[in-house]
N, C-alpha and C positions, 0 to 999 in steps of 0.2 A: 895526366891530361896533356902535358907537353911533350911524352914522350907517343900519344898517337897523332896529335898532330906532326909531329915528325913524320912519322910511319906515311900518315895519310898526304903528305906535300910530297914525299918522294916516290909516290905511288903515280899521283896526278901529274909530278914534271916529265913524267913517262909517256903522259898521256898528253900535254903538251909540245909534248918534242915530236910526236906523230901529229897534231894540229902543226905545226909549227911545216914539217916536211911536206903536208897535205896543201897548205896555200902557197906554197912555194910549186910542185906540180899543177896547182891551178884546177883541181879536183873538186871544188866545192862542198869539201866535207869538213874542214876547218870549223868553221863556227858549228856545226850540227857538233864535233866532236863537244865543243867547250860547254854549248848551250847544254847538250844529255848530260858533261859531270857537273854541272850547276844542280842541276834537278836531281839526278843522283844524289846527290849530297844531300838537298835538303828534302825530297821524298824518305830516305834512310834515316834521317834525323828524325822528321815526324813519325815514321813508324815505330821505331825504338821509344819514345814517347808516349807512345798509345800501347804499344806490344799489349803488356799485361794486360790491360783491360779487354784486348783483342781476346785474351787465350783464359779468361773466365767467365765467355761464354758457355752458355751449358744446351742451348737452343739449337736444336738442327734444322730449322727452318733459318736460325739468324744466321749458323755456321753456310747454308745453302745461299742466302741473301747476299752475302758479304764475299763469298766466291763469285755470285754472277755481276759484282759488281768489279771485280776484277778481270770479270771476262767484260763486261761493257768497255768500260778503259784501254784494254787490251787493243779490243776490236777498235777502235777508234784511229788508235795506232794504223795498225793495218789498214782501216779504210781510204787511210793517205795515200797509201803506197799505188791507190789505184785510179779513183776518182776523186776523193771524200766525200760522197755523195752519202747523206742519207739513210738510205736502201743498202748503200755497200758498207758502212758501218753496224748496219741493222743483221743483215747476211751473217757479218763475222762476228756478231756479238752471238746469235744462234749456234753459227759452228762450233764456238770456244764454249759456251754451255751446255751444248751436246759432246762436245769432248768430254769434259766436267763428269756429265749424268752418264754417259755410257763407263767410263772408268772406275772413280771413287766408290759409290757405293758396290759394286761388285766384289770391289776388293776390301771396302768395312765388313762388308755379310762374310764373303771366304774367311776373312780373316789375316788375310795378307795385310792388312791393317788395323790400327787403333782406328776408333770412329770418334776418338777425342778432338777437341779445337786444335792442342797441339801438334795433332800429325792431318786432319784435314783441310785447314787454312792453311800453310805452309805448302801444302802441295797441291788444292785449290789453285794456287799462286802459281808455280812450277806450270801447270797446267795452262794456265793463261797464258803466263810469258812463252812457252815454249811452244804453243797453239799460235801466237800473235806471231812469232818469226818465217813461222810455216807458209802461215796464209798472207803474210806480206811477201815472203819469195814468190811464193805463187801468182799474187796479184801484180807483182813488178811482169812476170812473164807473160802475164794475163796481157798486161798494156801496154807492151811491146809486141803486141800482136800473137804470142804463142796461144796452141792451144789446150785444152783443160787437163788433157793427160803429161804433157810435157810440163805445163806450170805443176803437178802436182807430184811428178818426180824428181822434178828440181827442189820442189819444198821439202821433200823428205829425205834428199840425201844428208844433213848433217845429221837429224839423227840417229839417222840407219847406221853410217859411218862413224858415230862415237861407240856404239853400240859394236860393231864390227873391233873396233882396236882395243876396247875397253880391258885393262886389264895388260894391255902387252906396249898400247901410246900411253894412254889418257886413264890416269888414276883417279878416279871422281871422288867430289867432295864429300858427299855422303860414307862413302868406306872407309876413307883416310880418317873421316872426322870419328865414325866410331871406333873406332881400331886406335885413335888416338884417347880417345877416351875411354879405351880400357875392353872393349868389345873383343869377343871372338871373332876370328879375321872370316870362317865363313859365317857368321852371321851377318856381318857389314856385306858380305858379298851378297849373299842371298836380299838383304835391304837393297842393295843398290840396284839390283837387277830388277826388280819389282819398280822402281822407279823409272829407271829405262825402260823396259815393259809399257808402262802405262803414257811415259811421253811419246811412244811410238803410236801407240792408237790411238791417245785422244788427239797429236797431230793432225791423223791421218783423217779422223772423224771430222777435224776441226775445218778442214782445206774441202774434204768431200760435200760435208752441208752448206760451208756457204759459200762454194759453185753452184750447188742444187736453187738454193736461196735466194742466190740472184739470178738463176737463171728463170726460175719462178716467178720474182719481180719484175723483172724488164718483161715477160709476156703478156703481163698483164695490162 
């Protein structure tokens, strides 16, 4: 116990010493940095608490449930980034479960996936969070005046560009983690790429619908 809190304070004085250099440039990112590893911490706590019971679901309407509630959440996030209006948390919580629905099951039926809780809430999750960053770039260029085609290739450049180095910068967690656990290295590959893969379109699905979404609501 006292050798991960160890781990875990010299992780965060990392993350401190960037808070620390942020309010000294006057950048107003300081407390956002402190406040997200507070929640960090204890969102991670709660979930490791719950995990198991998470992952002996057996229900694919609960496993369906429990990702769109991490696209609700998600979206919520992003809705900041723009108005927090309503309508524009409503938008993004459609996009990220249209991200969701277009990806996952294609890939339980092909078989490029388990259609277990274990591999589909976990990247349910992947999905959210990696949809919520998209459509918040998007929405910051949104409200800075740009328009819908330029916010939406601004949102996809990170992960076009993990995708583009993968392998030669940026060793993903997924590969390293099977490959450390004993895995054939192109099997971890082929897993990873399937992952990339599918953060790329349900991104992309994720930014497209709720432009569409809101653009839908404000006509009305």
């Amino acid at each position: 116990m006292t050798d991960m809190l160890i781990r875990l304070l010299a992780a965060w004085l990392l993350l401190a010493g960037a808070a620390l250099w942020a309010s000294r440039e006057r950048l107003g990112l300081s407390g956002r940095m402190l406040i997200a590893s507070a929640r960090g911490l204890l969102q991670l706590l709660a979930l490791a608490f719950v995990l198991h019971w998470i992952f002996d679901i057996r229900s694919h309407l609960a496993q369906a449930l429990l990702v769109a509630v991490f696209c609700v959440l998600a979206a919520h996030n992003s809705a900041g980034h723009y108005d927090g209006r309503r309508s524009t948390w409503l938008a993004a919580a459609v996009g990220l479960i249209c991200g969701c629905v277009v990806t996952l099951p294609w890939l339980a039926f092909s078989g490029a996936i388990a259609d277990d809780t274990r591999t589909l809430v976990p990247l349910g999750s992947m999905i959210a969070a990696n949809g919520m960053n998209a459509v918040s770039i998007m929405f910051e260029r949104l409200k800075g005046g740009g328009v819908v085609g330029d916010g939406m290739k601004l949102a996809m450049i990170p992960t076009i560009d993990t995708l583009r180095v993968v392998g030669l910068v940026h060793m993903p967690g997924i590969f390293v983690g099977m490959v450390l656990a004993g895995a054939p290295a192109f099997e971890a590959a082929v897993a990873q790429l399937v992952v990339l893969y599918m953060i790329i379109a349900s991104s992309f699905t994720a930014c497209l619908v709720s432009v569409r979404v809101m653009g839908y609501v404000q006509e009305r």
